[in-house]
N, C-alpha and C positions, 0 to 999 in steps of 0.2 A: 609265674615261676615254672609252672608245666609245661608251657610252651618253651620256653626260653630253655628246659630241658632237653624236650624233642626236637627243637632245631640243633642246638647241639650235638644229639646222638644221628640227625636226619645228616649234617656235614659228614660229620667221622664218618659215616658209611659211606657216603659219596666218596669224601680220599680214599678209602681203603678203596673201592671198587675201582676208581681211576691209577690206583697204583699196582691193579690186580689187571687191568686191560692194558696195560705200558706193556707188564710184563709178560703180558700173554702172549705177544709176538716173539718174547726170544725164544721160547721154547720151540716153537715152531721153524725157529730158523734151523736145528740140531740135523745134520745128516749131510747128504753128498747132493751139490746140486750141478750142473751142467748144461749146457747152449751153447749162443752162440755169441763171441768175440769180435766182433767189426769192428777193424783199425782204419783209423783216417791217420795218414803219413802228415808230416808240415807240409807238404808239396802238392798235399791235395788227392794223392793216389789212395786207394784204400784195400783192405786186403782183407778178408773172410777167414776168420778164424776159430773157435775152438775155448771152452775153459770148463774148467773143473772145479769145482771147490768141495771142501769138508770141511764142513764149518760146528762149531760149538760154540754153546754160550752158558754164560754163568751170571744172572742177574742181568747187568747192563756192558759187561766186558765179553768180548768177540774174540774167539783164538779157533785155530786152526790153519788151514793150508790152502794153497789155490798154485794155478797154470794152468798151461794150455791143454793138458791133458793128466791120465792118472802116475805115469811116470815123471813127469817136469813139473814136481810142486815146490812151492816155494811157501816159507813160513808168515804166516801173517802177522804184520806187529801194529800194536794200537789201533786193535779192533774197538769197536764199540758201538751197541745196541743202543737207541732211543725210540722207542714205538714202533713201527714200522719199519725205518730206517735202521741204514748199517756204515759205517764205512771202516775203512782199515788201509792199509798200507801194505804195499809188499815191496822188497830190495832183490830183483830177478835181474840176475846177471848183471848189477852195480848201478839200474837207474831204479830208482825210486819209484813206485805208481802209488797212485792216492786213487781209491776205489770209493764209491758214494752208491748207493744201494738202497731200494726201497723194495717192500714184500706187496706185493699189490693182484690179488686174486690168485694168488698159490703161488706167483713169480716172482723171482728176484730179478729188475732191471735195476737199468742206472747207468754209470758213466766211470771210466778210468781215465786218469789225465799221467803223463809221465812227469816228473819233476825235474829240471835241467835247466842249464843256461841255453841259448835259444831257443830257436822251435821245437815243438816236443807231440807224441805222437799223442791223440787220444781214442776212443772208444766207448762203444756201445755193448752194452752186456743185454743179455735176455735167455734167465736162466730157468728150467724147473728141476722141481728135487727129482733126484731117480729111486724109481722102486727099491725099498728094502729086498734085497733077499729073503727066497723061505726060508724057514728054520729047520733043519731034520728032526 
């Protein structure tokens, strides 16, 4: 009977910890991150670019902003945090992009694909957060 207790409260702590490490990563994802943008065209040309994001999170739901830079953001819709991993959607100037994202040593890499009928441009991210600001 005593055992059969301890194993029972030895799980519960297990879930609770493993629902305590999911969520430990969104927190870390909160602030402005930025790099670098590498587009592959359908055509095979590629083009060096640029991106921004500020991002928040609320449990397992992603909202905030992204583009190429801090004036050209676009809203992010149907973000969403799972451990690590991120992805979200942005509607920047009427094409769709579907962003896939993972936090891997302080970085956020991953991949953008555009959404369209034919060929469609996609992308390499490789981001890190930017320093907070001091405080006066």
């Amino acid at each position: 009977m005593i055992r059969t207790r301890l194993f029972i409260c030895a799980v519960g702590a297990l879930a609770l910890g493993l629902v305590s490490v999911g969520n430990a990563f969104a927190g870390t994802l909160d602030g402005r991150w930025s790099g670098s943008f590498n587009i592959t065209m359908p055509d095979g040309s590629t083009k060096d670019d640029t991106a921004v994001l500020d991002l928040a999170t609320n449990g397992s739901e992603l909202t905030g902003r992204a583009g190429s830079d801090a004036s050209h953001q676009y809203t992010i819709e149907k973000g969403k945090v799972d451990g690590d991993n991120l992805t979200f959607d942005l509607n920047a100037d009427g094409m769709l992009i579907h962003f896939t994202l993972q936090l891997v040593d302080g970085r956020l890499t991953g991949d953008a694909i555009g959404d369209g009928s034919g060929p469609v441009p996609k992308a390499k991210l490789d981001l890190r957060r930017e320093a907070e600001a001091p405080k006066p």
